[in-house]
N, C-alpha and C positions, 0 to 999 in steps of 0.2 A: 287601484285597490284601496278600500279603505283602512282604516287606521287600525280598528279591531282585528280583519282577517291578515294584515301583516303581522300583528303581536302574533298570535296565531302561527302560521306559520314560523315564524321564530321560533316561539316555544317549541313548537315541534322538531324541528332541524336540532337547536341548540344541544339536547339531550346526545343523539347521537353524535354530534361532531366532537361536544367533548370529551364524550368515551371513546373516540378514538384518538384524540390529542393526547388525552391522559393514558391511553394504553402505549402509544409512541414512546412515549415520554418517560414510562415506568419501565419499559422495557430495552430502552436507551441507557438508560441507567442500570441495569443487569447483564450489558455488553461493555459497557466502561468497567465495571467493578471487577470483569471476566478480563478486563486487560484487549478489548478488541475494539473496531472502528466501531460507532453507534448508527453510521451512515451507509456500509459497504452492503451491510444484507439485505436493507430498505434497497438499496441499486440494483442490487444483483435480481432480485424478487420481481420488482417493476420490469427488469429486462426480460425476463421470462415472460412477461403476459404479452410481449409480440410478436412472440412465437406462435402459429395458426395451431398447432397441435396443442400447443399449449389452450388456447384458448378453448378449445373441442374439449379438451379435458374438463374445461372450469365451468361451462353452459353444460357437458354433462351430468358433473356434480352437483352442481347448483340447483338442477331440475329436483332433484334429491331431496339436498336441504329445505329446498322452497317447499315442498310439499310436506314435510314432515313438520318444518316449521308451520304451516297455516294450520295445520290439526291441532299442536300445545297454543296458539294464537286462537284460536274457536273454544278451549276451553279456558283460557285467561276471561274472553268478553265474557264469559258465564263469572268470572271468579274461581274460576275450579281449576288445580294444579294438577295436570292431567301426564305426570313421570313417567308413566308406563307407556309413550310412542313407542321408545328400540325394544320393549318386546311386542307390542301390536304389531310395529314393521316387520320385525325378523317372522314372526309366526303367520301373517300375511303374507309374507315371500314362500316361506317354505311350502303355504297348502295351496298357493298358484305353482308353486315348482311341482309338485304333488301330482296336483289335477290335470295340470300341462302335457306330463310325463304320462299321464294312464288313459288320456280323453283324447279321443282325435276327429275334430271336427271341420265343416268347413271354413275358413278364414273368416266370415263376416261372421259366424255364431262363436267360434274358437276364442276369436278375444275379447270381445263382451262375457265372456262364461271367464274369463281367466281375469279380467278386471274387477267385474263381479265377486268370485272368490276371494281376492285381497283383500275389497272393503266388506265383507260380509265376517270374513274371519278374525280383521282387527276391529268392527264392531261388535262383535259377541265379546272379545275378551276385554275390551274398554265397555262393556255393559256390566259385565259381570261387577267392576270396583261401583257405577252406576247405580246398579238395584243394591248392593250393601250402603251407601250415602244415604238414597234417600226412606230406605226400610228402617235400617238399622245404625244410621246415624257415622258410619263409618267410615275417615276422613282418606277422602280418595288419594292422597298421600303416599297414606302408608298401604293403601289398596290394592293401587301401582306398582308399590316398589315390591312388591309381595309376587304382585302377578307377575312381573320381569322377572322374578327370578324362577319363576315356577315354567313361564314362556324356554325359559332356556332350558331346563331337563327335560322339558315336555317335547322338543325338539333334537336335545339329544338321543330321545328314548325312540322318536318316531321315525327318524334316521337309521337309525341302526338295521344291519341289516336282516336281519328277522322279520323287519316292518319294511317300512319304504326307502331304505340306504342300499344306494348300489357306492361298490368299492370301486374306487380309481387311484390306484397307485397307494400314497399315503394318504388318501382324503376321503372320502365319504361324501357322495355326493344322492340327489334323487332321480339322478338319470337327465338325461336332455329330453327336452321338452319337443312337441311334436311343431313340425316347421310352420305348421298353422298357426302356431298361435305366438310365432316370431314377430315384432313390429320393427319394419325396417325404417330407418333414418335417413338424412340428407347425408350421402357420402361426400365427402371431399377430396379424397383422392389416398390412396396409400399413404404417402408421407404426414396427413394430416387427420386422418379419421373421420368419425362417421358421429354424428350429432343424433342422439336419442331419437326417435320417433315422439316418444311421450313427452318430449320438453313441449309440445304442444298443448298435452294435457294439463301438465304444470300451470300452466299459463291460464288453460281454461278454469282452471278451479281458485286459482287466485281473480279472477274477476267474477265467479261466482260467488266468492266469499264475501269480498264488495260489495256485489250487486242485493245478497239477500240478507247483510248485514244494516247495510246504509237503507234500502227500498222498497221491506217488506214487512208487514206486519209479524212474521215470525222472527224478522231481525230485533226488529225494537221489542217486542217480548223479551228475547232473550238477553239484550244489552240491559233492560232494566232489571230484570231477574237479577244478573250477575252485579249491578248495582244497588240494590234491595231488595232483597229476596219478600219483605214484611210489606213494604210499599207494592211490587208487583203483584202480590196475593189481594192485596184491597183495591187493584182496581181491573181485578177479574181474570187474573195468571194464575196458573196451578204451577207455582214452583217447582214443586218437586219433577213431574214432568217434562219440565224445564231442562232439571238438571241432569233428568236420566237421554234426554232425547241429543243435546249440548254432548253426554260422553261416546254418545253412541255414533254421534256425525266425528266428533274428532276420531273416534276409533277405526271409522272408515276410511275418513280420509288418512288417517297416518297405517294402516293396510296397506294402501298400494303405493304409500312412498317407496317403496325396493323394486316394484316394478319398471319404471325404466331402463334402470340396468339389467333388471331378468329378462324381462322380456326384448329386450333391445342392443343385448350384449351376451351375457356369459349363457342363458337358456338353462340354467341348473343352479338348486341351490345346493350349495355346499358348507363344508366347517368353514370357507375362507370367505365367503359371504360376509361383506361389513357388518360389522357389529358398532354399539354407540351411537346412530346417526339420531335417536330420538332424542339422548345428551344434547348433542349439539346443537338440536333446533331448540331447545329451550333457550340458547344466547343467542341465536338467530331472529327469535322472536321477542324476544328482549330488545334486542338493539333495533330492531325496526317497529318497535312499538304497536306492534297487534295490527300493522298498517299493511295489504297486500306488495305500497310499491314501498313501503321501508324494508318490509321484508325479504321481497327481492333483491334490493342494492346489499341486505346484508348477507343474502345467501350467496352472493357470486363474490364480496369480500372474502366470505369464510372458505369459499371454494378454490380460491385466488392464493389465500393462505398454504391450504393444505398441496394444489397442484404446484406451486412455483416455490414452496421451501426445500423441495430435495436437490435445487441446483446448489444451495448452499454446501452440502457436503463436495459437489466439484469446485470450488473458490482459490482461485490461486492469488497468492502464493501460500495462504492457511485457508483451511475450511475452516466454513462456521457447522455449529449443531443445525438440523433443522429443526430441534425440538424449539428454535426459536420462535416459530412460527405459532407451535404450540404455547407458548406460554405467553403470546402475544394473544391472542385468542380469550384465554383467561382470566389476562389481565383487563380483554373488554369486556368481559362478563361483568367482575369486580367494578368496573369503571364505571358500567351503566346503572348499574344500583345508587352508587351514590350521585353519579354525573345523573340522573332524572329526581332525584327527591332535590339534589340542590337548585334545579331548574324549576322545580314545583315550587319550592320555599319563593323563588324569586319570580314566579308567574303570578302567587299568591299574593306578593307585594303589592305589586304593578296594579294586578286589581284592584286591594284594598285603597290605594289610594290613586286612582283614576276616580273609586265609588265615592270618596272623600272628598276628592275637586266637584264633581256633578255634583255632592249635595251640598258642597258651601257655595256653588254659583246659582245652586236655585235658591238658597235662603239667602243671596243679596237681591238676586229676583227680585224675591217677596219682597225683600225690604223696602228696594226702589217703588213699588207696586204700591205700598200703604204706606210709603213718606207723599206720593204723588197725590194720593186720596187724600 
């Protein structure tokens, strides 16, 4: 390997490894000050992930995160802060719980029409923030955070039952979905559960993301765009374009992040329906740096997190909180902010003066060159 693609890599590793040393580290320090061991819930957590159910839980979640994560990662490459995932998810789950529940077709058209829905309904409302950007200048930001909140009464209201909310007990749900348009998974037996069907999808769309980022001319439009928008316009990009076609793919693809659990688990969307999951792929994609496989190693940490902190409350001979897990999490969030600008500062060096050695060995060059003459 040469010398440049190991810097390279470096750089790249370094950022995440020391957002998670420094989140270790910061939150070690929040369990001493708590008067507890700094090392027991780090044990207990790690013991959990060799548990096989354990693990079905964390490849199911993770299928989740990963997907939600690469939609706010598609609009990072653009430059665009694309906040509104957890209402494009939640509103994408609920009109394939919808559709599921009133449409009944045969299995090969059933889930194509119900995958189709997800990203069709979180690319209209991730367009909608799209056409105010690039018309009217308005920063998809505060677009987002607008439409999240608007996604969530519009969902309480279409719930209801007057509209599409059927009652179950204290919950409100949209009915169970027709079995056609069930995707079944690899079972592993009773004691150990059933792995998503669409963790395959997952999978397919994080090497799609790769494949037409890194190998297509619509990739390289769009990574230039979102690196200058004034440059890609002069050498024949219709930005704007850009930026509306860039909200409209993450809008689709963060749609059917909820479908592996709907369709592969619970078959109804209800109030108890996760909420948040678009949150967290914002630091999902942070810490893996816009990368399909950073991505992934940080979607099954974050999943790892959340499945394996509730043994925390059973710890003998004291329990610990599991919110430790949580505030482990946001302490990598915090971490990777500054753990990637101080690794920039310091990849920035190394350049500058690598370009400093190359140009004082070619002006001895010269020099040896015309003492020789």
């Amino acid at each position: 390997m040469k010398k440049f693609d190991k810097e390279r890599l470096l750089l790249a590793v370094a950022g995440p490894a020391l957002a998670l040393v420094a989140a270790i580290l910061l939150t070690s320090v929040v369990l001493i000050a708590s008067g507890k061991s700094p090392i027991e819930p780090y044990r207990l957590m790690i013991e959990q992930a060799g548990y096989s159910d354990v693990q079905v839980l964390i490849i199911n979640q993770a299928s989740m995160y990963y997907i939600a994560a690469l939609a706010v990662a598609l609009g990072f490459r653009m430059n665009l802060f694309n906040i509104g995932v957890d209402g494009q998810y939640r509103l994408g789950a609920m009109m394939t719980a919808v559709v599921g529940a009133h449409v009944a077709l045969p299995a090969a058209l059933q889930v194509p029409l119900l995958l189709l829905v997800g990203a069709l309904t979180g690319a209209m409302w991730a367009g909608i923030a799209g056409v105010l950007k690039v018309t009217r200048g308005v920063s998809e930001v505060v677009a987002t955070i607008m439409l999240n909140s608007i996604a969530t009464s519009l969902i309480g209201y279409l719930t209801l039952t007057d509209n599409w909310g059927v009652p179950l007990g204290d919950n409100v749900t949209t009915g169970v979905m027709k079995e056609s348009g069930w995707i079944p998974g690899i079972d592993l037996g009773a004691d150990v559960g059933e792995i998503y069907g669409l963790v395959f999808l997952a999978i397919a769309i994080g090497i799609g993301y790769w494949f037409v980022l890194n190998r297509t001319r619509f990739g390289f439009d769009l990574r230039a765009t979102g690196a200058s928008e004034t440059a890609a316009a002069a050498s024949g990009v219709n930005a704007k374009r850009m930026v509306l076609t860039a909200m409209l793919i993450s809008g689709a693809v963060a749609g059917i992040s909820g479908l592996p659990l709907l369709l592969g688990d619970v078959h109804t969307y209800s109030l108890s329906f996760p909420a948040g999951l678009g949150f967290t792929a914002i630091g999902i994609a942070l810490l893996g740096r816009n990368n399909p496989g950073g991505i992934a190693l940080a979607a099954l940490l974050w999943a790892f997190l959340d499945k394996a902190s509730p043994a925390l409350d059973y710890a003998t001979p004291e329990p610990y909180e599991k919110e430790i897990a949580t505030i482990m999490q946001g302490l990598i969030v915090f971490a990777v902010v500054i753990s990637y600008e101080v690794v920039r500062t310091w990849g920035l060096r190394r350049q500058q003066k690598r370009v400093g050695e190359e140009l004082a060995a070619a002006a001895a060059q010269n020099t040896k060159k015309e003492v020789a003459v």
